[in-house]
N, C-alpha and C positions, 0 to 999 in steps of 0.2 A: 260314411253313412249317407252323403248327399245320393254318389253314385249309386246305393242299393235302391233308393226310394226312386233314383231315374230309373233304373231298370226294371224295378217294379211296377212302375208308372206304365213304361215304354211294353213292359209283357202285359198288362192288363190290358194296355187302348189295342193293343194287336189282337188282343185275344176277344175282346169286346168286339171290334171287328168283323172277326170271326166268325162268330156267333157262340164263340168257346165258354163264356162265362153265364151261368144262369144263376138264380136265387135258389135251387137246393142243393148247393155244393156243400159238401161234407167237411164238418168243422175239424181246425188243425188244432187249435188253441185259441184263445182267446185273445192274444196280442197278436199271432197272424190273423186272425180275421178280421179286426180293427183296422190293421194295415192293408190288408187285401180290399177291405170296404171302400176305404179309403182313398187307394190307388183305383178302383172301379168307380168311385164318385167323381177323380178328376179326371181318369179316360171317359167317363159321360158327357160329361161338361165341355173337354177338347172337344169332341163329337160333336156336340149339341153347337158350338161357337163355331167349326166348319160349317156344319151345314147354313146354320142363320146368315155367315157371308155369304156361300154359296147365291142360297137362294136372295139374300141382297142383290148378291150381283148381277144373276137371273132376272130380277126384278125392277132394275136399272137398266141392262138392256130391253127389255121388252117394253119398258116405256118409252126409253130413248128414239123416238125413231125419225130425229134429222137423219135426212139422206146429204151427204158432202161429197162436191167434186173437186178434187184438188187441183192444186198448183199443175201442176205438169201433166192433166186430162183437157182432151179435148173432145169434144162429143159433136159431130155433124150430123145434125139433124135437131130434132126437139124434143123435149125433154115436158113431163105429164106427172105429176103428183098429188097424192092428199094431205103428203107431210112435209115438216118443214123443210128447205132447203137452203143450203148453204152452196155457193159456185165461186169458187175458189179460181178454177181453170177458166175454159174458154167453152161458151154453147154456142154453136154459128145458127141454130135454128131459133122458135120461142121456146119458151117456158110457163108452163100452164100451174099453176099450183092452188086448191084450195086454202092451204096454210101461209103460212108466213113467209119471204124470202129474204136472202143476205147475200148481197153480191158485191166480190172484190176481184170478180173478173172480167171478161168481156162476153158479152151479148150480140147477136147481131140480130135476132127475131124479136117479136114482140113478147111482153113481159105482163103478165099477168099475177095479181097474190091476195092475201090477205093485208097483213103490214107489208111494205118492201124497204127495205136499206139497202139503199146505194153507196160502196163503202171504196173513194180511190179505184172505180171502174169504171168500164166505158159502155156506155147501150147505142146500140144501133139501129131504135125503133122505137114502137110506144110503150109506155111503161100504164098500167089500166090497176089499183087496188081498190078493195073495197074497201079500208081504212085510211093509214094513211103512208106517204112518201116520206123519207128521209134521206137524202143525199148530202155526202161528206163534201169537204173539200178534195181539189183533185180529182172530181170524180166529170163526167162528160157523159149525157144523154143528148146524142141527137135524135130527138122523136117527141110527139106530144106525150104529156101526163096529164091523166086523170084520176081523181082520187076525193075523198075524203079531207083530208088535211095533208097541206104538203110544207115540209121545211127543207131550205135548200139552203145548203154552200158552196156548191160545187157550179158547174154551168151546165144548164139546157139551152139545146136551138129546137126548141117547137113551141107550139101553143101551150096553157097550164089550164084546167080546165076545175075548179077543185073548191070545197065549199068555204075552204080558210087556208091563208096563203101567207108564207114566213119567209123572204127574202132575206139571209144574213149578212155581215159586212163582204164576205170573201165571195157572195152569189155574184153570177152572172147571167141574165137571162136575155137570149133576143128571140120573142116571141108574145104572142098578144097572151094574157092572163083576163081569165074570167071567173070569179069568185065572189062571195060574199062578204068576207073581209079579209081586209091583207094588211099588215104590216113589213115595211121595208126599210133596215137596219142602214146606218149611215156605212158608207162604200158600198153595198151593193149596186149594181147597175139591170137598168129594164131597157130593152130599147122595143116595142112593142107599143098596142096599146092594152089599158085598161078597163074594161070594165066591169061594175061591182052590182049582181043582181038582187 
């Protein structure tokens, strides 16, 4: 019994498909057509639930639009976007971005974003957001920052330029900081000066 109602199932969504099945089909009986209804309501419904993923998924991608450079890319030159970006690999030039960045690679141009996260990588220049810095531990910027808000764990060698300034235990900075407030977490170390305007 199970097998007839797949089969019957499996010949409607085909024929639905198709375009084989319309609503003035010629009546068999009244317990086929029940079942033919039947079998046509849930080849509708499979249909209907493809397509809704479908175009989810359609829908997901077209939103989606981090651009990611992996582990094992290198890109020589520079690198220009208005979406968010993820750098995995290694960019030897800058990186220009109206959006957000996430770098767990290396840098060697100047850095430009929205938010940036510094995540266990190494910059080889300035790092410049309009919001704010976040750098992990492990992570190594040689170059000034400027920013918005910046919280560090990791070590910079440059100036820190930035309107509130978060020095964690595991920070290391040798560079002059200039901000409007800063707090500085016991073991962090400044070898720089301070000033707070």
């Amino acid at each position: 019994m199970a097998n007839r109602e797949t089969n019957n199932f499996k010949q409607a969504l085909n024929e639905l498909l198709a375009g084989k099945i319309t609503t003035d089909e010629p009546e068999v009986s009244a317990t086929n057509k029940a079942s033919d209804e039947a079998a046509k309501n849930e080849a509708a419904e499979a249909v209907r639930e493809i397509e809704n993923n479908i175009f989810r998924e359609m829908d997901s991608a077209l939103n989606s639009e981090d651009t990611v450079i992996g582990k094992s890319v290198v890109i020589e030159g520079n690198v220009r976007t208005t979406s968010r970006l993820v750098i995995n690999g290694e960019v030897t030039g800058s990186v220009i971005s109206t959006a957000d960045l996430v770098i767990t690679g290396k840098v060697g141009g100047a850095i430009q974003g929205n938010n940036i996260t510094l995540s266990q990588c190494e910059i080889n220049d300035t790092v410049t957001a309009s919001n704010e810095v976040l750098i992990s531990p492990q992570s190594v910027i040689n170059g000034d920052i400027k920013s918005g808000s910046l919280t560090s764990e990791g070590a910079i060698n440059g100036n820190v330029n930035a309107n509130t300034v978060t020095l964690l235990g595991t920070s290391k900075t040798v560079g002059d900081i200039s901000c409007k407030t800063i707090r500085i977490n016991e073991g962090a170390s400044l070898k720089g000066k301070l000033e707070t305007v």
